[in-house]
C-alpha positions in Angstrom: -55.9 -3.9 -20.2 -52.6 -3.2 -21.3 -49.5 -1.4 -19.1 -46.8 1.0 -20.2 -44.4 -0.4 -19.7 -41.0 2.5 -19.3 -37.5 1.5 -18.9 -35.8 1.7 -16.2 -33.7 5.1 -15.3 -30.0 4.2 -16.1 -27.7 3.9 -13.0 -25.8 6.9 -12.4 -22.2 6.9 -13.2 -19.6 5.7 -10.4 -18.0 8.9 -9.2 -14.6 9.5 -10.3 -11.2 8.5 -8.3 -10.3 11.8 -6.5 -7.1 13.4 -8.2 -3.9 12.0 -6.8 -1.6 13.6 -4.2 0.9 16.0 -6.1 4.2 16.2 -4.0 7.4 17.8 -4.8 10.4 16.0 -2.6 13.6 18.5 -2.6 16.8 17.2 -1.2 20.4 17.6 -2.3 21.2 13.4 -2.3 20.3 12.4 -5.2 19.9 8.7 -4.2 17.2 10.2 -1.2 15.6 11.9 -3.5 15.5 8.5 -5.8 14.4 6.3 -3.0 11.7 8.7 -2.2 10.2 9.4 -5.4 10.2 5.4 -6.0 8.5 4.8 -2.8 5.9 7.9 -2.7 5.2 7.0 -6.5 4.5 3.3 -5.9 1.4 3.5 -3.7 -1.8 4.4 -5.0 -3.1 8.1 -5.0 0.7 9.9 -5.2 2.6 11.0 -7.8 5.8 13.2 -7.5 5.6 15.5 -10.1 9.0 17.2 -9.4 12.2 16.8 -7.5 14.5 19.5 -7.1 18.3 19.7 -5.3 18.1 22.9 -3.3 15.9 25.6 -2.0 15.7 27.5 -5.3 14.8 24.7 -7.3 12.1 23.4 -4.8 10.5 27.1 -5.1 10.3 27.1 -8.6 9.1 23.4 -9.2 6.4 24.5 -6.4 5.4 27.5 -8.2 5.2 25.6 -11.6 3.2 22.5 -10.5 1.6 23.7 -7.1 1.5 20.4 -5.4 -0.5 19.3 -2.6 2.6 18.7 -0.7 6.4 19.8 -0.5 8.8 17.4 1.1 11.7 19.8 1.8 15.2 18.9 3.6 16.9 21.3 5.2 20.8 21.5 4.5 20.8 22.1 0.7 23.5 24.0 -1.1 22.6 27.6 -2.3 19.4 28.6 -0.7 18.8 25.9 1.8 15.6 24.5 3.3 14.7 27.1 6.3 14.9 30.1 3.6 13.0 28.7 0.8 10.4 27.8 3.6 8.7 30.8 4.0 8.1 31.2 0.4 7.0 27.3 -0.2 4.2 27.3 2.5 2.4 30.5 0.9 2.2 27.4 -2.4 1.7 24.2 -0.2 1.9 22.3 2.8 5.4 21.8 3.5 6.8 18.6 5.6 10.3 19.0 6.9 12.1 15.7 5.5 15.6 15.7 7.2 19.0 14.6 9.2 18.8 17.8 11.2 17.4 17.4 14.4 18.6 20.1 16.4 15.8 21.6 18.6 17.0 25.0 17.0 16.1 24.2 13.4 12.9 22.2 14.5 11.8 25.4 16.5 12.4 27.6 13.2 11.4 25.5 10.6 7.8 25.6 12.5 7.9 29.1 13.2 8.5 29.6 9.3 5.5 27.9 8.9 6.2 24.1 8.4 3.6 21.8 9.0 5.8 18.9 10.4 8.7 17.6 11.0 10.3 14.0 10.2 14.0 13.2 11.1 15.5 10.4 9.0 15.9 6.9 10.6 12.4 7.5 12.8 9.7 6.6 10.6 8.2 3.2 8.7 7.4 3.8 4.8 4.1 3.8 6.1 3.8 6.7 8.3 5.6 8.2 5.8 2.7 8.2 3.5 0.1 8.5 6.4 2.2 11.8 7.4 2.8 13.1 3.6 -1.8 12.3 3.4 -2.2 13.9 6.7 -0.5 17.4 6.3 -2.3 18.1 3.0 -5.7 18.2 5.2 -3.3 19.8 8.2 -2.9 17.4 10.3 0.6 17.7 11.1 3.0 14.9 12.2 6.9 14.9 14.2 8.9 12.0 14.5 10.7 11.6 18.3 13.5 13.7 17.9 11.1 16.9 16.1 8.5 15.8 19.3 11.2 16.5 21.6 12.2 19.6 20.4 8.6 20.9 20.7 8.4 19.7 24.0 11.3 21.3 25.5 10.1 24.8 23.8 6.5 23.8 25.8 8.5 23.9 28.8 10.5 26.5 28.5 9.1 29.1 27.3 7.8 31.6 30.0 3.5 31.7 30.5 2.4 35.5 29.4 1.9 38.0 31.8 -1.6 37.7 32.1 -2.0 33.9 32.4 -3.2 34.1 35.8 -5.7 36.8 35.2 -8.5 34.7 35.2 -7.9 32.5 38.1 -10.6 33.1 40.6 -9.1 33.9 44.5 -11.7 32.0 46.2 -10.9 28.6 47.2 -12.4 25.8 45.1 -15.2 24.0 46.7 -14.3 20.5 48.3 -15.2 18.4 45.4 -13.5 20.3 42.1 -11.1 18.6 40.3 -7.6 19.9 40.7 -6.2 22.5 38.2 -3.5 20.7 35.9 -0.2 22.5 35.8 1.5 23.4 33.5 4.1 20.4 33.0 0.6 18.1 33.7 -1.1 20.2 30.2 2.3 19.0 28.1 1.6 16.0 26.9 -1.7 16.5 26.3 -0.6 19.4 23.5 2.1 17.6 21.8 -0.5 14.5 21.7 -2.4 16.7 19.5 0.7 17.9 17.7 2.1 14.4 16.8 0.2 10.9 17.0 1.7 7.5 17.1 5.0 8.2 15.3 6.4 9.8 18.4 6.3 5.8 20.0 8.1 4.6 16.6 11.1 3.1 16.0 14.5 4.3 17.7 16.5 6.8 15.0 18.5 3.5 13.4 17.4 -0.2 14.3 20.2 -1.4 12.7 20.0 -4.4 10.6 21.8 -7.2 10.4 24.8 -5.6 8.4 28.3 -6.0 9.5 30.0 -3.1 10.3 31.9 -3.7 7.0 27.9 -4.0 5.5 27.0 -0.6 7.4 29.8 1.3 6.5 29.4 0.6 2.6 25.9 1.3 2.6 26.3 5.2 4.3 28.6 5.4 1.2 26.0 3.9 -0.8 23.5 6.5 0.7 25.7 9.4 0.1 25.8 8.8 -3.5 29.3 7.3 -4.2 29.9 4.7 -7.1 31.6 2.0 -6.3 35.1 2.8 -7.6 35.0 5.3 -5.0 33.0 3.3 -1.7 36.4 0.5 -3.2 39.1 3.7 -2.7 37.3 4.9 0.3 37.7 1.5 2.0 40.6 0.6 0.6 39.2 -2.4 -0.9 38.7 -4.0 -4.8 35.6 -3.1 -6.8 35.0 -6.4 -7.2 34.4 -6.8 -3.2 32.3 -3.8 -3.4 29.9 -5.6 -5.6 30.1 -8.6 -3.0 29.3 -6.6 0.1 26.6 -4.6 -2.1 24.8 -8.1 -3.3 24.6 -9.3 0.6 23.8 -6.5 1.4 20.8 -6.0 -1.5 19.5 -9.5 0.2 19.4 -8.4 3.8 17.6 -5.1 3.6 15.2 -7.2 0.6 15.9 -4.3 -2.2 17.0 -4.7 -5.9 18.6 -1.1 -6.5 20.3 1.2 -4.8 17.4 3.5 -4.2 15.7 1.3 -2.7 18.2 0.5 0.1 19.7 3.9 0.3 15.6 4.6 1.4 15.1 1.7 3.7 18.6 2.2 5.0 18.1 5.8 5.2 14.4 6.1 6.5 14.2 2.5 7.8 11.2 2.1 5.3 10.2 -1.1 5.6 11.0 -4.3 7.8 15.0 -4.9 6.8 15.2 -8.3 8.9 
């Protein structure tokens, strides 16, 4: 007796790697911009696929490329952050990248439709990314000083006129659990608004930079060269580049980017 012997069906194919993370990062600094694009672009599933300098550029990158994701600061010259919002969120998902922290400008950047809010100097490189994944599925993230701002619009603003209209008059039986109040029912909302990052790190940790160290690398962060940090500080190039080198080893960076961002965002450990 013989058997027929048929091959067996081939394996089917691995499915492909999804499509990575398309982000746009608009800021007026060129070296945050840098520092961003270097450390979005580095991990694995993100690629910036345009920066812009203001509000008008960030619009028309978005509506070139629709990303996934618009990082968006808000002071920018020409049309700033808060009016190109508005227009960017009917594209993407738009994250608030900033230095503004006013409760003001938090409170309108969300009610022009941002889906977070992150104030430089409170996050790791690592929420970073966990926010930048999270808002694309709208999941929305706030560093403390953004969390704050929500909060204080929680408890101040006024409950509508009919909030008590479904309160019964009885009494409640003996055994019921106790109504939360209002200020009780706070944290449990902004929970749900922002996770972990709201227990992150203070706004600067500094370093250990000397003030000399410190003072150079916010002139490093704003963009100057170093002729200009050595007229600013009244001091030669040539101890410019010293200050810069030490300074290079104690935040663990090669460029300036790169330290302008961990300086800047405190991405990374800099001990």
């Amino acid at each position: 007796m013989t058997w027929d012997r048929h091959p067996a069906p081939p394996l089917p194919p691995p499915p492909a790697p999804p499509p990575p993370l398309r982000v746009v990062v608009a800021d007026d600094n060129p070296v945050v911009r840098a520092g961003l694009t270097a450390l979005l672009s580095g991990r694995p599933g993100i690629t910036v696929v345009a920066e812009a300098a203001d509000g008008r550029a960030a619009c028309e990158a978005a509506g070139l490329h629709r990303p996934d994701v618009v990082l968006l600061d808000v002071r920018m010259p020409g049309v700033d952050g808060l009016s190109a919002l508005p227009y960017l969120v009917r594209i993407a998902p738009v994250m608030m990248l900033t230095y503004s922290g006013e409760s003001a400008i938090v409170r309108e950047a969300l009610r022009r439709g941002a889906g977070g809010y992150l104030v430089h100097g409170e996050f790791t490189a690592d929420q970073l990314i966990t926010a930048v994944r999270d808002i694309r599925v709208g999941r929305p993230h706030f560093t403390p000083t953004a969390a704050e701002a929500v909060l204080t619009q929680l408890r101040t603003t006024p409950p509508p006129n009919n909030a008590t209209a479904h309160t019964t008059p009885y009494p409640p039986p003996p055994n019921a659990r106790p109504t939360p109040t209002k200020s009780a029912t706070i944290p449990k909302v902004l929970s749900r608004l922002q996770p972990p990052m709201a227990q992150s790190t203070p706004r600067r940790p500094e370093p250990r930079l000397s003030a000399r160290e410190a003072e150079i690398m916010d002139l490093i962060a704003s963009g100057m060269t170093n002729q200009q940090i050595a007229a600013a500080c009244f001091i030669s190039e040539k101890t410019v580049k010293n200050h810069i080198n030490r300074i290079f080893a104690k935040l663990h960076s090669t460029s300036r980017s790169e330290a302008a961002a961990k300086w800047l965002g405190n991405w990374g450990d800099p001990r």
